[in-house]
N, C-alpha and C positions, 0 to 999 in steps of 0.2 A: 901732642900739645896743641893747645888751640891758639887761633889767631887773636884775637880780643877779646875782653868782656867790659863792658862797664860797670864800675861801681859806686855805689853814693851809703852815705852812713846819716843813720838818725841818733840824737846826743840827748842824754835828762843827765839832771844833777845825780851827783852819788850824796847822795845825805848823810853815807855813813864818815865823811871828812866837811861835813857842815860848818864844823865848829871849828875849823880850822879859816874860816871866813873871821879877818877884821871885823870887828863888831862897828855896825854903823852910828855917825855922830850924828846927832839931830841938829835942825838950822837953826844957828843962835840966834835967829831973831826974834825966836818961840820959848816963849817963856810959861804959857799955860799947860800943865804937867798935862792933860788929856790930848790935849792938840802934840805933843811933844813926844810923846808915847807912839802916836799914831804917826808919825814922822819916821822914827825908828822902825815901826813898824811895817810900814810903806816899803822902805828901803831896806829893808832885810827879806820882804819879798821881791824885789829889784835883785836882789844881790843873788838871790838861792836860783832865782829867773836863768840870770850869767853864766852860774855853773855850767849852765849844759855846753856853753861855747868855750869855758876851759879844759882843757883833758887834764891839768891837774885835779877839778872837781867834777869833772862830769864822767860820764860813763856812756860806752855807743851800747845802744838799745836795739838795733836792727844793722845790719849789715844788706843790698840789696846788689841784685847783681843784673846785667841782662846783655844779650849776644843772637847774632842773629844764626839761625839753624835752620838750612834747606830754605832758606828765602824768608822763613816767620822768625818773628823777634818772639822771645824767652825770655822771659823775668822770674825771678826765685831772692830767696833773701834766707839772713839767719838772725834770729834773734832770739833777744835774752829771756831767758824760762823766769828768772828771777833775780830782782835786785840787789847780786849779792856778787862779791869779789870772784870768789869758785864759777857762777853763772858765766859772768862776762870772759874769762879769761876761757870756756868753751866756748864761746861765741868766739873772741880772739884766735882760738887754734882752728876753727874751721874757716875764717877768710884764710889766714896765711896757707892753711891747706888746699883753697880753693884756688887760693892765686898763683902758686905753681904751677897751674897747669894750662897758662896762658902766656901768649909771646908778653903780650900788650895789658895794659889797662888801660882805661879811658874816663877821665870821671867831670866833672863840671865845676873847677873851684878848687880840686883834690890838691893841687901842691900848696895851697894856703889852708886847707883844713883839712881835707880826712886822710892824707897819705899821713901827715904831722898828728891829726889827734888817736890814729891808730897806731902808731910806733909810739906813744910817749903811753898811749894807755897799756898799749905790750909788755913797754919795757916796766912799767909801777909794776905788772902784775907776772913778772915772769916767765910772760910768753914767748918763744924766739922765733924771731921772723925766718920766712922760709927763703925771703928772698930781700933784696936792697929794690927800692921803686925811685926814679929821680926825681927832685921837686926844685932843682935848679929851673926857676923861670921860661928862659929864654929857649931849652932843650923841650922843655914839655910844651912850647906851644910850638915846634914846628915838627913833631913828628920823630924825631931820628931817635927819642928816649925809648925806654921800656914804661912809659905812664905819659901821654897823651893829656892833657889838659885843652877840655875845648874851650872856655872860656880864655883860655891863656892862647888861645888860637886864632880867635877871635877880636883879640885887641893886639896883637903882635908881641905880648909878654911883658905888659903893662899890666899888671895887679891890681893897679888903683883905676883903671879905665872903668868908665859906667857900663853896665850890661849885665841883667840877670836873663838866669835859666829860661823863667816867665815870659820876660819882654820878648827873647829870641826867639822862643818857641812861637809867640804869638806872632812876629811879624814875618815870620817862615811859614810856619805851617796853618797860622788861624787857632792855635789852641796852645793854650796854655799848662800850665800845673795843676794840679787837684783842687778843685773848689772847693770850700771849705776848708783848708788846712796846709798849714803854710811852716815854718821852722819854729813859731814862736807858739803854735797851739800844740806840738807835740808833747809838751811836758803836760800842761792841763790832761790830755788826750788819755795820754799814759797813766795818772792818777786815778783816771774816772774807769779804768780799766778797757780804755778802746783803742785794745792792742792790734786788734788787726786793721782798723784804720789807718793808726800808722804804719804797720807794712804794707799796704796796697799803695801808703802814700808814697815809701820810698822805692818800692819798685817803679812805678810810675812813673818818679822824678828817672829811676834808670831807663828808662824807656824812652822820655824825652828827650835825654841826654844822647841817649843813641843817633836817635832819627837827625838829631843836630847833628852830631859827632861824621855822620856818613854824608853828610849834605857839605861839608868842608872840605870834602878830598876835592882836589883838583884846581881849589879857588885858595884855601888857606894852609890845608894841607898835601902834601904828593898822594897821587893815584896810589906808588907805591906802600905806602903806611898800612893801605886796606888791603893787602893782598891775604890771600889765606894761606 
């Protein structure tokens, strides 16, 4: 079993529960049927936008991983062949596959979105987890859990404190996230079919997420955390 690995998850709408979205109201201050049309229609690309940050309506699209091996960091990822229930739920059994076989995770944000939007997309889709990961706050930012939260690490397990992946990475190391492409261009991305942009993106982010993750032992987290 290995010591850790980081993981981070990339999210688009599932379209096939589209219609299961509130139909949006237009601003009643609009009364021109063309302008009012286009209002609704605004906001129902707003709303489809959303989905990807619901795991009631979204779907993870790339799963990415990364661990440092003989001194180099390793990044790999699994993502979805096709946007369809059967796809995603082989994407779902190969993390939970993959996560057995680590003491640790470690992700950037995980206990507010991907440990929650991969258990609830599990559980719609039948998949059973291989293992229980904690996302009690306070356990995952100081180490003792089995999921490591570095951001929650980083603020002392305050959730609402300011600090992204981005900013830390740039004011640690001088670099930041993937240029060009950020959480809110993944869905465009995926449409246009630049799938492997988003996986280089979310590996990437796991990569980032590492070099953070290793630079906190000692200051936010114990030596011990890192041991192998």
């Amino acid at each position: 079993m290995g010591s850790q690995v980081v993981i981070d998850i990339e999210t688009i709408p599932n379209m096939d529960v589209a219609d299961l979205l509130p139909e949006p109201q237009p601003d009643s201050r609009l009364k021109d049927p063309v302008k009012v049309a286009a209002d609704i229609e605004k906001k129902k690309e707003k709303a489809t936008g959303g989905m990807s940050l619901d795991p009631n309506f979204g779907r993870v699209c790339v799963v990415g991983y990364a661990e440092r091996r003989n001194g180099e960091i390793v990044a790999w990822d699994h993502w979805l062949a096709e946007t369809t229930d059967d796809a995603e739920r082989e994407l779902l059994n190969a993390f939970w596959e993959s996560a057995r076989e680590y003491r640790k995770i470690a992700t950037f944000n995980g206990a507010g979105f991907d440990i929650p939007f991969l258990l609830r997309r599990s559980w719609l889709l039948d998949v059973k987890p291989s293992r229980v990961f904690e996302t009690v706050l306070w356990k995952c930012a100081t180490g003792e859990a089995n999921h490591i939260d570095a951001r929650l690490a980083l603020s002392g397990g305050d959730a609402r404190a300011k600090g992204t992946m981005d900013l830390f990475s740039r004011l640690k190391f001088g670099k930041g996230k993937t240029d060009g492409m950020d959480g809110s261009q993944v869905w465009p991305a995926w449409q246009d079919g630049r799938v492997e942009e988003v996986r280089a993106y979310c590996r990437e982010d796991c990569v980032r997420t590492l070099e953070l993750l290793e630079s906190l032992y000692g200051y936010y987290l114990p030596e011990v955390c890192n041991e192998q």
